[in-house]
C-alpha positions as CSV (number, residue, x, y, z in Angstrom):
1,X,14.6,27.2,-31.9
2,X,14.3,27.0,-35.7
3,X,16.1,24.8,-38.5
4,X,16.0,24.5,-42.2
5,X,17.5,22.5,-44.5
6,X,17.3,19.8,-46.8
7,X,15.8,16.6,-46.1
8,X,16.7,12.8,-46.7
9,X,14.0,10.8,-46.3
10,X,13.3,6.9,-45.5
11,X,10.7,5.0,-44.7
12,X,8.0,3.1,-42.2
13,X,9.2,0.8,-39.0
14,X,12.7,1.9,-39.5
15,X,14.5,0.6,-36.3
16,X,17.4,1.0,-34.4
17,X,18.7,-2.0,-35.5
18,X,18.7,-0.6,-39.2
19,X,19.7,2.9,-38.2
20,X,22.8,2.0,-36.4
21,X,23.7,-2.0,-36.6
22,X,24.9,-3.7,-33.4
23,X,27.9,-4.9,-34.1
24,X,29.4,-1.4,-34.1
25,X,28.4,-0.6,-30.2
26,X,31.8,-0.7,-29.5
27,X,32.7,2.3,-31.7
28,X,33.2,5.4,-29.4
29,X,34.0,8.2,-32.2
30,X,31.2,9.7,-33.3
31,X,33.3,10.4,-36.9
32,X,33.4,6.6,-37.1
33,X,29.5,6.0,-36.0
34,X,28.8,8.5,-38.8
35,X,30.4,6.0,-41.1
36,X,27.8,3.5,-40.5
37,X,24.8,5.4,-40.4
38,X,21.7,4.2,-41.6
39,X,24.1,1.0,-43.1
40,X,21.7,-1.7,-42.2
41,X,19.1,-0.3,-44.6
42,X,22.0,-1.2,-46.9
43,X,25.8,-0.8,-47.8
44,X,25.1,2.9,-49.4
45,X,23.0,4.1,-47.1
46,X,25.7,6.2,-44.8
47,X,26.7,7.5,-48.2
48,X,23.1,8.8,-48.7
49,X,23.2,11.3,-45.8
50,X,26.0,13.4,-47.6
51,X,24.5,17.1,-48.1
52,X,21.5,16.5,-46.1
53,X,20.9,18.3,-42.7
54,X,17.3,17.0,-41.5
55,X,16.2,13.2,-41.6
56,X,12.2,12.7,-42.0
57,X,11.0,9.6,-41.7
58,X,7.0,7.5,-41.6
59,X,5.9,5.5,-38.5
60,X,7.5,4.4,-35.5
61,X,10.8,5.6,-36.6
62,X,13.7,3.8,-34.0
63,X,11.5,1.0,-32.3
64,X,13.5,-1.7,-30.9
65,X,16.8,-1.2,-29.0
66,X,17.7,1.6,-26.7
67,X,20.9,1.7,-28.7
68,X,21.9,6.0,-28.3
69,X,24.2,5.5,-31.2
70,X,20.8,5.2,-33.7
71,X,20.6,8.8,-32.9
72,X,24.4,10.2,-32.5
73,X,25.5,8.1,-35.5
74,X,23.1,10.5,-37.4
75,X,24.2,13.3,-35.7
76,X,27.5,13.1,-36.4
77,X,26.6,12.2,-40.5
78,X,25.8,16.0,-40.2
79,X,21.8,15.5,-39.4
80,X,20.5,18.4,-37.8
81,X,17.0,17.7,-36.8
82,X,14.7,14.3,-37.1
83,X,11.2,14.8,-38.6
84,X,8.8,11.3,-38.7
85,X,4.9,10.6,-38.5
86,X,5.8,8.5,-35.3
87,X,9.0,7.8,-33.2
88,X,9.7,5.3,-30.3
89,X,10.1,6.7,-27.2
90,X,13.4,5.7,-26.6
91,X,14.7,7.2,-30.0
92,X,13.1,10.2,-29.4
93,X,14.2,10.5,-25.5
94,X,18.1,9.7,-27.2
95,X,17.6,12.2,-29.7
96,X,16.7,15.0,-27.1
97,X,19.3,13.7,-24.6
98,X,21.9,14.3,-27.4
99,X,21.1,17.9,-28.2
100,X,19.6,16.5,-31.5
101,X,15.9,18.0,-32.2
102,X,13.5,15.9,-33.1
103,X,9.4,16.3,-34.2
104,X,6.7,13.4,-34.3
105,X,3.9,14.9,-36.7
106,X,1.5,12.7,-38.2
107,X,0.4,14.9,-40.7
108,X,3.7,16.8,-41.3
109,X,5.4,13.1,-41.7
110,X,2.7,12.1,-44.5
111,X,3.6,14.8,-46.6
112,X,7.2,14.5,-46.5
113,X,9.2,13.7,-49.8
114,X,13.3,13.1,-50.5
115,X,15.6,15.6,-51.6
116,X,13.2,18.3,-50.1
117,X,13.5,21.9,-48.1
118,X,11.7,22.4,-45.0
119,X,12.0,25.1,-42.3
120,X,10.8,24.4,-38.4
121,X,10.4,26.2,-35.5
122,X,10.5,23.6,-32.6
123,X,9.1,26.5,-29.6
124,X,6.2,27.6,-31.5
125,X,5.4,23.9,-33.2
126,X,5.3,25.1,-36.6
127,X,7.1,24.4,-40.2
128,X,6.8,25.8,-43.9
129,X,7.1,23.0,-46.2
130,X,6.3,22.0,-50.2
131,X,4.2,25.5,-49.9
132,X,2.3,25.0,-46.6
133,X,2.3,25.6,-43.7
134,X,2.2,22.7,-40.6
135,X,1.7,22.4,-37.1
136,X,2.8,20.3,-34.8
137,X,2.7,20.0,-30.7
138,X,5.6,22.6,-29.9
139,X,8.6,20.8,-27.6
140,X,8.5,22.0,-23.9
141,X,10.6,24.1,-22.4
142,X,11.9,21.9,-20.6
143,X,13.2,19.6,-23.5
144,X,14.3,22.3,-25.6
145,X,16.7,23.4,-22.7
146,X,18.3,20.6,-23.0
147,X,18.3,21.1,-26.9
148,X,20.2,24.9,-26.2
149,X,22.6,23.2,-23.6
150,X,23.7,20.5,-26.2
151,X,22.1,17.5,-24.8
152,X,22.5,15.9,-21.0
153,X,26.7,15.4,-21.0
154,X,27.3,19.0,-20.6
155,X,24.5,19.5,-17.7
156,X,26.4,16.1,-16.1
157,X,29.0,18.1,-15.7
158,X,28.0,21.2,-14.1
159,X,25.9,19.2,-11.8
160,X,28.6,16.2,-10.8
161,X,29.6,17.6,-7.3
162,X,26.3,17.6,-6.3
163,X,25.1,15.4,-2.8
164,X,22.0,14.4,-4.9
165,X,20.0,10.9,-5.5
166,X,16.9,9.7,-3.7
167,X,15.4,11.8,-0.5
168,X,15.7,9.6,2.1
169,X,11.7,9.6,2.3
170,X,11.5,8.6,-1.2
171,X,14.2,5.5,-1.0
172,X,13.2,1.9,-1.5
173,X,16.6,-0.8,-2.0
174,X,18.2,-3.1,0.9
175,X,15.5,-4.7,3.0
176,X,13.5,-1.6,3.4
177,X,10.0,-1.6,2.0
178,X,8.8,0.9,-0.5
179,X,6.3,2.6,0.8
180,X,4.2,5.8,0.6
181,X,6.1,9.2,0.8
182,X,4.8,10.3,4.2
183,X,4.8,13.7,2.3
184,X,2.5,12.8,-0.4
185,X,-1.0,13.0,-0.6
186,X,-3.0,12.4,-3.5
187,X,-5.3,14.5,-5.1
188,X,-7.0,12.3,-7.3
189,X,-6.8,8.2,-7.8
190,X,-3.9,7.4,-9.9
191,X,-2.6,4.6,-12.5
192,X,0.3,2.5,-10.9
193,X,2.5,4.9,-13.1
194,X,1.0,7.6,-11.6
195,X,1.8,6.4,-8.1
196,X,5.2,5.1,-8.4
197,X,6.8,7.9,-10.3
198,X,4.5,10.1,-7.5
199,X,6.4,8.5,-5.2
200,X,9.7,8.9,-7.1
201,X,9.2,12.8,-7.8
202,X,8.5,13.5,-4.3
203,X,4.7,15.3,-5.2
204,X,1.8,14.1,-6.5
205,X,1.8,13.8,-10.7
206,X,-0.3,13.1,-13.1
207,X,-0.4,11.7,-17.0
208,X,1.5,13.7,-19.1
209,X,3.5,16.0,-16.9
210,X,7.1,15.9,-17.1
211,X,9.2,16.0,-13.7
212,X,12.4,15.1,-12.4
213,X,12.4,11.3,-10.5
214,X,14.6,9.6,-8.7
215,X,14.8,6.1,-9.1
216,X,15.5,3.4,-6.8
217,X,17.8,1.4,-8.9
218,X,20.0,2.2,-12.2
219,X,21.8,-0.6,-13.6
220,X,23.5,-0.9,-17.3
221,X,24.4,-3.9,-19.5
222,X,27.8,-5.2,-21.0
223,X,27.0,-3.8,-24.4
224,X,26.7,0.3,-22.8
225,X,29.1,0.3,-20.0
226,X,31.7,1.4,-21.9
227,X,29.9,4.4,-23.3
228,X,29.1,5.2,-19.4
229,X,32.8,5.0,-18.5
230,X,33.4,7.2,-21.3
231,X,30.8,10.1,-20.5
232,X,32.1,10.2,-17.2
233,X,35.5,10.9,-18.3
234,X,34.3,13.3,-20.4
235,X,31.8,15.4,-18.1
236,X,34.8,14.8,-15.0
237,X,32.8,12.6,-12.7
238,X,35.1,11.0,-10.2
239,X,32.6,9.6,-7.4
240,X,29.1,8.3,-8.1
241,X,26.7,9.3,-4.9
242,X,24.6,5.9,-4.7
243,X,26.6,3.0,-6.2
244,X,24.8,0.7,-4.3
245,X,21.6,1.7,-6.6
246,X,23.7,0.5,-9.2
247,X,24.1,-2.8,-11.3
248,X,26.5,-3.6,-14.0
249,X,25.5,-7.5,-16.0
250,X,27.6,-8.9,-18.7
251,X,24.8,-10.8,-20.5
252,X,24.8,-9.2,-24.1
253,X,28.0,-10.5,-25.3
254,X,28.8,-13.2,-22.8
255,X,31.4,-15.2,-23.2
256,X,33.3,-11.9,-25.5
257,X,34.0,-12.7,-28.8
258,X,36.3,-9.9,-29.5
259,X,39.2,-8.1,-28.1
260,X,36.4,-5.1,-27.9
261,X,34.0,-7.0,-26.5
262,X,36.4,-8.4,-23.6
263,X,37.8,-4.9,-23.4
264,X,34.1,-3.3,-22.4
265,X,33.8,-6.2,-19.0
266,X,37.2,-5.3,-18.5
267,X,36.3,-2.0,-18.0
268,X,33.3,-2.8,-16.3
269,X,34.9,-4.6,-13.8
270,X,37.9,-2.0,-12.8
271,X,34.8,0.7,-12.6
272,X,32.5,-1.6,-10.5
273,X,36.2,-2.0,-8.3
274,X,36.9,1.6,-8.4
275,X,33.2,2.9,-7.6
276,X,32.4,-0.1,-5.3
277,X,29.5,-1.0,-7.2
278,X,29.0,-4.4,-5.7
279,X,26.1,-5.5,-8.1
280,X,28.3,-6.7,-10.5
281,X,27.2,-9.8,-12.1
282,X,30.3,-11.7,-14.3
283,X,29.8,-13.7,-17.6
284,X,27.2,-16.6,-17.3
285,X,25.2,-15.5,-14.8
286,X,22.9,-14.3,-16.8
287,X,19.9,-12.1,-18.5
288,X,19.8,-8.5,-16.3
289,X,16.3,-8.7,-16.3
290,X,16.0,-12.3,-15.3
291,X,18.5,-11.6,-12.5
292,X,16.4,-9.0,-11.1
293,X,13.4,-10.4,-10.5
294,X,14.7,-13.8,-10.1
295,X,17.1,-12.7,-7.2
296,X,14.6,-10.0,-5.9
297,X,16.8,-6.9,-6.6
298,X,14.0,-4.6,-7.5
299,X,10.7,-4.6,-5.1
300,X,7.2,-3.7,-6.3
301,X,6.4,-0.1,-6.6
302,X,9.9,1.0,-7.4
303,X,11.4,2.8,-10.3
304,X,13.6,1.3,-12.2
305,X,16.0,2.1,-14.9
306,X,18.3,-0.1,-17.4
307,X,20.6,0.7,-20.6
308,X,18.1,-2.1,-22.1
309,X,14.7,-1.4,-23.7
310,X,13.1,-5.0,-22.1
311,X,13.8,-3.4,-18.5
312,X,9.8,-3.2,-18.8
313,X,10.4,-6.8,-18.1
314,X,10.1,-5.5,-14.0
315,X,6.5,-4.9,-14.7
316,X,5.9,-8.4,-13.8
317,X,6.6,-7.9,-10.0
318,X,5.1,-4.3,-10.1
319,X,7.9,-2.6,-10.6
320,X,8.3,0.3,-12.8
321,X,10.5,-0.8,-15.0
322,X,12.1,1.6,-18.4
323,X,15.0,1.6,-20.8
324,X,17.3,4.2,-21.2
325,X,19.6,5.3,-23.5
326,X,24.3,5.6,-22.0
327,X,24.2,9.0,-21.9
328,X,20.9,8.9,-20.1
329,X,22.1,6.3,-17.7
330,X,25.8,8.0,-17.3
331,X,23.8,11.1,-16.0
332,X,21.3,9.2,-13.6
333,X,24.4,7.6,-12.1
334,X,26.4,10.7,-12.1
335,X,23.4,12.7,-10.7
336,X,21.0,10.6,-9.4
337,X,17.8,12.2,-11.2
338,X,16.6,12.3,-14.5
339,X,13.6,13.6,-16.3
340,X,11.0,11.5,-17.3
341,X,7.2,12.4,-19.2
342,X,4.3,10.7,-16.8
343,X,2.6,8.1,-19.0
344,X,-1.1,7.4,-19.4
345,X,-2.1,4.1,-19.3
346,X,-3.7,1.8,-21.1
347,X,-5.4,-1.0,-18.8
348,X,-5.8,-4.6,-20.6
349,X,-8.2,-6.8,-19.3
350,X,-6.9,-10.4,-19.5
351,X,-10.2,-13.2,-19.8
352,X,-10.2,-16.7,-19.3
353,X,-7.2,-19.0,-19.5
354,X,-4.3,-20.2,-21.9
355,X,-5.5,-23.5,-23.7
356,X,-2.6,-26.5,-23.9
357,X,0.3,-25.5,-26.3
358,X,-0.4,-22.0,-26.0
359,X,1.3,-19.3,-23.8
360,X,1.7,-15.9,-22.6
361,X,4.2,-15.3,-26.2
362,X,1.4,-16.5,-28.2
363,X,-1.1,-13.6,-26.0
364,X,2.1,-11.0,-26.9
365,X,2.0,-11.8,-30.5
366,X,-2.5,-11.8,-30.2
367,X,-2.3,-8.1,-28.9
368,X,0.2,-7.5,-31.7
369,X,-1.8,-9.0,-34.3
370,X,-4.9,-6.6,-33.5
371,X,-3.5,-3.8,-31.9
372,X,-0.1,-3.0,-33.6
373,X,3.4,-2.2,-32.6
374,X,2.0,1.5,-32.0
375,X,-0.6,0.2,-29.5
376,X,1.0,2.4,-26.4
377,X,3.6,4.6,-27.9
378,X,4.4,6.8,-24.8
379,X,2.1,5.1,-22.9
380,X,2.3,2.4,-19.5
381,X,-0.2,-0.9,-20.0
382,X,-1.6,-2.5,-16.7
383,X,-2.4,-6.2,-17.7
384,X,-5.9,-6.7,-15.4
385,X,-8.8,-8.9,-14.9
386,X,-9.0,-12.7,-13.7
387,X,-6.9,-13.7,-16.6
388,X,-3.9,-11.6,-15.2
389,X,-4.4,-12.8,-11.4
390,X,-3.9,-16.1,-12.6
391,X,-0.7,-15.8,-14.5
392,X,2.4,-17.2,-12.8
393,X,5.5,-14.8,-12.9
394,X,7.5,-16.3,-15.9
395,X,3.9,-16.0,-18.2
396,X,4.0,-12.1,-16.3
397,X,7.5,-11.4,-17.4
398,X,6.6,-12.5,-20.6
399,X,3.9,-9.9,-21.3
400,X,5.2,-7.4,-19.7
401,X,8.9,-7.5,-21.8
402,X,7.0,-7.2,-25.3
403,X,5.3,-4.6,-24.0
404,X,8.1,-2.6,-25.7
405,X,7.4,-4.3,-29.0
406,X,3.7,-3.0,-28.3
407,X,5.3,0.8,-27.7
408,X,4.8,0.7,-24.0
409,X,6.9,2.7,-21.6
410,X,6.7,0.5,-18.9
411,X,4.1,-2.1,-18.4
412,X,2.7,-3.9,-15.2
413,X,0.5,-6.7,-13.3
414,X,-0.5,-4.9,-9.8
415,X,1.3,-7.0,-7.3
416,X,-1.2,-9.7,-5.5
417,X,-0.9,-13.5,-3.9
418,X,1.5,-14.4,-6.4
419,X,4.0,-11.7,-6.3
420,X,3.8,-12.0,-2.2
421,X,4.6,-16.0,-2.8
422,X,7.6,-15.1,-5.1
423,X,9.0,-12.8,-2.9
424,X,8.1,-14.9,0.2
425,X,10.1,-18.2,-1.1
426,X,13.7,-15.3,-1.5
427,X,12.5,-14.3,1.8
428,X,11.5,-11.0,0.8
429,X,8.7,-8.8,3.0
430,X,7.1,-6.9,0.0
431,X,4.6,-3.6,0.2
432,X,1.6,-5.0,-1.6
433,X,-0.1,-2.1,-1.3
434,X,3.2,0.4,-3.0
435,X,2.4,-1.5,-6.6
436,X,-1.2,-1.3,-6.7
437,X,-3.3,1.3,-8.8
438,X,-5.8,3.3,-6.8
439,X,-9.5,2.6,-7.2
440,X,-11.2,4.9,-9.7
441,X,-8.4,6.0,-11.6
442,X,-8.3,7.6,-15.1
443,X,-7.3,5.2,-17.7
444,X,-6.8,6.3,-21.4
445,X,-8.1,3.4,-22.9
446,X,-9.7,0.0,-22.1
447,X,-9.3,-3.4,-23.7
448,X,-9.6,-6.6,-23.1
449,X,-7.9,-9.7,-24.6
450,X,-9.9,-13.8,-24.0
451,X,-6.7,-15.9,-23.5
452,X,-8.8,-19.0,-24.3
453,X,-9.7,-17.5,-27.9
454,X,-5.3,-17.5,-28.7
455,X,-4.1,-20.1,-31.0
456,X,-0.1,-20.9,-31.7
457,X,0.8,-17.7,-33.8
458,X,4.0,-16.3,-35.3
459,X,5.1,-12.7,-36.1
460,X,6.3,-13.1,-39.6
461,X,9.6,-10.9,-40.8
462,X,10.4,-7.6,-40.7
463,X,8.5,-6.5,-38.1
464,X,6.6,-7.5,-34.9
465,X,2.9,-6.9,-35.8
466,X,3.1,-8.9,-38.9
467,X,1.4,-11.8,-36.9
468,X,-0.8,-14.7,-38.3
469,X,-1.7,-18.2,-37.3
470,X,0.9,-20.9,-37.3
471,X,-1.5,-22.8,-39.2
472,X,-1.2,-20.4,-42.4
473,X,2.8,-20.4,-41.9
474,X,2.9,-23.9,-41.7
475,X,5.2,-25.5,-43.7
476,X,8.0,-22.3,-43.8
477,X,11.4,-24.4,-44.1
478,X,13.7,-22.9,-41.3
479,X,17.5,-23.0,-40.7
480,X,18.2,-22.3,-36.8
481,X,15.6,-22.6,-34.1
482,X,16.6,-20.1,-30.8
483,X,15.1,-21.0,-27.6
484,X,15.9,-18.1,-25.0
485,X,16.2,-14.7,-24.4
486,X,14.7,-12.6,-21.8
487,X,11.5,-13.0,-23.5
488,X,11.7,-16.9,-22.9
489,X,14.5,-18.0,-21.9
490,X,13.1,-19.2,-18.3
491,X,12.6,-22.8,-16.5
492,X,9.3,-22.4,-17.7
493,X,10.1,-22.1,-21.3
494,X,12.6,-24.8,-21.7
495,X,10.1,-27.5,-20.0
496,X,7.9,-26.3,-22.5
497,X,10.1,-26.6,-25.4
498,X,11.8,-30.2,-23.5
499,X,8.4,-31.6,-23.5
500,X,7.9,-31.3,-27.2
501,X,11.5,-32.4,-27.7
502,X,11.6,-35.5,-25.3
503,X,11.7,-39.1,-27.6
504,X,12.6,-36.8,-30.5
505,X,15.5,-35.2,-33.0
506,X,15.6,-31.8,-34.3
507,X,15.8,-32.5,-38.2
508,X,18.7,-32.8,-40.3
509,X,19.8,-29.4,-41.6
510,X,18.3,-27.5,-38.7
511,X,20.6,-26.5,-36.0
512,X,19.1,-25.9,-32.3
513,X,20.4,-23.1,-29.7
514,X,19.1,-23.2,-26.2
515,X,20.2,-20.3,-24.3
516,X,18.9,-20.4,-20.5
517,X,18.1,-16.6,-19.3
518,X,20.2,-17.3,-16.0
519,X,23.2,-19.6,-14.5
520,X,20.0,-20.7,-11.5
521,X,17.4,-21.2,-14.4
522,X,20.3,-23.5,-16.6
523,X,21.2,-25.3,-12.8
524,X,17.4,-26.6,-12.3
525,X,16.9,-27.0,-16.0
526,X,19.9,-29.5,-15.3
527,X,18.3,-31.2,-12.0
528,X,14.7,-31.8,-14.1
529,X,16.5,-33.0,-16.6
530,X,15.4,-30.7,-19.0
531,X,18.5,-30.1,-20.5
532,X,20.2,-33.4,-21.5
533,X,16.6,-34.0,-23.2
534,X,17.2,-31.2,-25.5
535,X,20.8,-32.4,-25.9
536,X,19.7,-36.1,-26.9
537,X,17.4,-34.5,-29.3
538,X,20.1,-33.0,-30.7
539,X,19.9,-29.1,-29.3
540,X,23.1,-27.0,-28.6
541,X,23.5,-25.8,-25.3
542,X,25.0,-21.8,-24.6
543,X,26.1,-20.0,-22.0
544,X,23.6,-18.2,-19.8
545,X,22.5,-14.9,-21.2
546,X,21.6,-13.0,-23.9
547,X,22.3,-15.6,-26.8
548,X,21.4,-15.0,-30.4
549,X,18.7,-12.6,-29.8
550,X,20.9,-9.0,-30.9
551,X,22.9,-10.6,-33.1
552,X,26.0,-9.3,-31.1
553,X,28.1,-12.7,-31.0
554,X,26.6,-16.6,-30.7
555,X,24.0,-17.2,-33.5
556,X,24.3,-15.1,-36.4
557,X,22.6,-16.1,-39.3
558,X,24.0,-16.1,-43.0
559,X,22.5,-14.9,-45.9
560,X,19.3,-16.4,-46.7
561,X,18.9,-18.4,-44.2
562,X,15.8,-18.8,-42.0
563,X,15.5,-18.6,-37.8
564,X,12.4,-19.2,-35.6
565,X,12.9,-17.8,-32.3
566,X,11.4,-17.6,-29.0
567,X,13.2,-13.8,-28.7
568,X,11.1,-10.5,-29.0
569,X,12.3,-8.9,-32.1
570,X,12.3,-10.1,-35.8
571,X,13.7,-6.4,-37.3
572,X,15.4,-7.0,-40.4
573,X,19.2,-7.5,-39.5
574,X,17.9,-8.2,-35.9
575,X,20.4,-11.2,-35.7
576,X,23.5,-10.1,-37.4
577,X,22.5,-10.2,-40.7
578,X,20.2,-8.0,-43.0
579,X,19.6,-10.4,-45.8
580,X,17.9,-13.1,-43.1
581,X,14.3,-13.9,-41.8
582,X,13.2,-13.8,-38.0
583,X,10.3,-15.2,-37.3
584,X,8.9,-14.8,-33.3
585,X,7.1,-17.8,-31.9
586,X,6.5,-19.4,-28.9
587,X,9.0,-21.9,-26.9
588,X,7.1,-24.7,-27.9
589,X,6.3,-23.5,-31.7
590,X,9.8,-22.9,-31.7
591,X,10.6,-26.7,-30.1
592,X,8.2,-28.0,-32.5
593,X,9.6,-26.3,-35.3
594,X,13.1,-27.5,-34.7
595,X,11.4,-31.3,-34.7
596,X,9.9,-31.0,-38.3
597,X,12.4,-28.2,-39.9
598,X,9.7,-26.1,-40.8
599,X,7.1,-23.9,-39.0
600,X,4.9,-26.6,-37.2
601,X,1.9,-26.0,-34.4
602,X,2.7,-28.0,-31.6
603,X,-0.6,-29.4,-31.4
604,X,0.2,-31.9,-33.5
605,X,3.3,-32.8,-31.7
């Protein structure tokens, strides 16, 4: 497969958000996405694209959101192929999925320069450009069949009358443990990764390979069912085969705040009626994530899938947990298989314990701080070590969602006492031993992380590993503080952020948003008493769900205003609005915060 053409190019840490704003989601026609290409690097941007065929691009091109349109916006602005140092993996796995070729070549993506030629041959991994001649790691057959066929809608056709989803061997869901597939024995010690998606491709795999899994659960979220329903239509699915492996959660823009908006849970709700998808969870009831773990839907040592890149959130139960992209998820729930690349893994070895005033966002933003948003690009983390066996599930959760941010895959705590006394309390029987890595097995890095060395820290703007002390940022005036998300938006978090707030106001000019991740979490927030503190200090209550976080509805910033948040993402444009400043911080750095109007340690609250 080989493409030339002329190249646009752009720069470092360029996300999703940039590459295709949210509040176009709604937007089906892909002449219409092409119209907003690229418009929240700016105004001109989609403009820019005009005559160009290939995109390059510097590190970590698409991080953030699983949002497909960051890649078929781009593709139907006329790009033909996606050249960067780095990618995410979601942006690459969208770009692939959508027939649109894409190479990660650090030293091809150095050189690269605007207004440029280049000339690519994605089978034999090479490219002539500026005069030389690259290489690069050739795409697998695999993918590039995908590439010829015109990305995954046209094989969800062909393959839609199909009796297919999980072997029966191979199954977790309903009150069934997951166990191991009687058929399955391993050759070597494996990673939890390597063991659940083992278990989920019916043969033993190992780091790197790719294979064709079936997962135990596939759910989507408001913002992407409409893209579903529409791919279905398209490809002529009429029956999905496991709709009780499905979810559908209206949490991203909940209560709607548009006829669009109302118009997508609409059609979520005649499709869940229609399909008998009975894991349909309305307005208010909360985050997906939060939901799942909270209400045990997903088990330890399952495979899980989500429209939402913070489905890594599962982790914290054992689960294998990963984001996908509508088309991706249209075709698991059309087919009930997908391909998937094996991780390696990266095992962190958590020491010692959280001091006061520091929590597990303030060991997030530490690994960020050292390690970068790169850190495990491609790669699963297993948080380890008597630091991890001492973590409760909310501080797991935590970690384990801005694992994304850190480039993860999917990330994990092996399941132990605490996961058996979570399940145990929803009356849950769990398989310990089905989320637990084997002994001896092959990890691709080590490193460890001493809790008790973390100090109150913030991730300054644009990007997530822009971390320093709250100390040094003390003083920053803000504008909004946002307590919630699925980051920290749990009973947990808000005692946290009530505790700083109880006896005081949140300053004049500042105004407070306290989203609860769930409709249970906001209902024993209410019975502690936790939330009419935050109201007598002055704090604006929200539904249950999502909140400011995307900037899809409640929260949006203006222009040059200032937000501390407890959320996971700071991109620029992140919360509706390019031209204002995210900064990430803990619930009670953010409660604190809110107290003084500016950024404040809580310690000396």
């Amino acid at each position: 497969m080989r493409i030339a053409g002329m190249m646009r190019v752009i720069g470092d840490a360029v996300s999703a958000d940039l590459l295709y704003p949210g509040r176009y989601l709604t937007i089906s026609d892909r002449a219409e996405q092409a119209r907003h290409a690229l418009e929240g690097m700016g105004p001109d941007w989609p403009g820019r694209l005009q005559g160009f065929t290939i995109l390059g691009a510097g590190w970590n091109l698409g991080c953030g959101s699983s949002r497909e349109q960051a890649a078929t916006a781009l593709q139907a602005a006329g790009i033909r192929l996606v050249v960067a140092r780095s990618t995410s993996r979601l942006f690459f796995r969208n770009c692939i999925n959508n027939g649109l070729p894409i190479i990660a070549c650090e030293t091809l993506g150095a050189a690269l320069h605007d207004n440029s030629w280049l000339d690519a041959d994605l089978a034999l991994g090479t490219a002539d450009y500026a005069g030389q001649s690259y290489r690069f790691p050739p795409l697998r057959e695999t993918l590039l069949d995908i590439l010829r066929d015109g990305g995954l809608l046209p094989r969800t056709s062909r393959t839609r009358h199909r009796s297919v989803g999980l072997d029966p061997h191979l199954r977790g869901g309903g009150d069934q443990d997951v166990g191991q597939d009687p058929r399955y024995v391993p050759k070597k010690p494996k990673t939890l990764a390597e063991k659940i998606l083992s278990r989920a491709a019916g043969k033993a795999v190992a780091a790197h390979d790719i294979v064709d899994v079936a997962p135990d659960r596939c759910f989507t979220v408001d913002d992407t069912i409409g893209t579903i329903i529409r791919y279905h239509r398209e490809a002529g699915v009429t029956r999905l085969p496991m709709p009780e492996h499905i979810g559908i959660f209206c949490d991203h823009y909940a209560p709607a705040d548009s006829a669009e908006h109302a118009s997508d849970h609409s059609a979520g709700r005649r499709y869940a009626s229609v399909h008998g998808i009975a894991n349909f969870f309305e307005v208010g009831q909360g985050i997906s994530h939060q939901i799942c773990v909270e209400r045990g839907l997903v088990r330890p040592g399952e495979l899980v899938f989500n429209s939402d890149s913070h489905t890594t959130t599962l982790g914290a139960v054992g689960c294998f947990g990963t984001g996908l992209g509508a088309l991706e998820t249209a075709y698991v729930w059309a087919t009930g298989r997908i391909w998937l690349r094996v991780p390696p893994t990266i095992r962190i070895r958590l020491e010692g314990q959280l001091a006061p005033a520091v929590d597990a966002k303030d060991a997030c933003l530490a690994l960020l701080k050292t390690h970068g948003a790169m850190l495990a690009t491609y790669c699963a983390i297993e948080f380890a070590g008597p630091g991890a066996e001492q973590l409760d599930i909310a501080s797991r959760m935590t970690l384990c969602n801005m694992g994304v941010e850190l480039g993860a895959k999917t990330a994990f705590f092996a399941a132990d006492a605490i996961t058996e006394a979570h399940y145990r309390a929803l009356g849950i029987t769990i398989n310990v031993d089905a989320a637990r890595p084997d002994q001896g097995a092959t990890y691709a890095r080590d490193i460890s992380l001493d809790l008790s060395a973390i100090e109150p820290l913030v991730a300054c703007p644009h990007t997530v590993d822009n971390v320093q002390s709250v100390h040094r940022q003390q003083g920053v005036a803000i504008n909004q503080a946002f307590l919630g998300s699925c980051t920290n938006g749990r009973l947990e978090d808000l005692r946290a952020a009530a505790k700083i707030l109880a006896g005081r106001r949140v300053a004049p000019g500042v105004r407070m948003l306290v989203t609860p991740a769930s409709s249970w979490v906001l209902e024993a927030a209410l019975r502690e008493g936790l939330i009419q503190t935050m109201l007598a200090a002055g704090a604006t209550l929200t539904t249950p769900g999502c909140g400011a976080c995307a900037g899809l509805h409640l929260g949006v910033l203006g222009d040059g205003e200032v937000c501390i948040a407890s959320s996971s993402r700071n991109f620029q444009g992140r919360m509706g609005n390019a031209n204002a400043a995210i900064y990430l911080a803990s619930p009670a750095t953010t409660a604190a915060s809110a107290v003084n109007g500016y950024i404040t340690d809580p310690r000396s609250l």
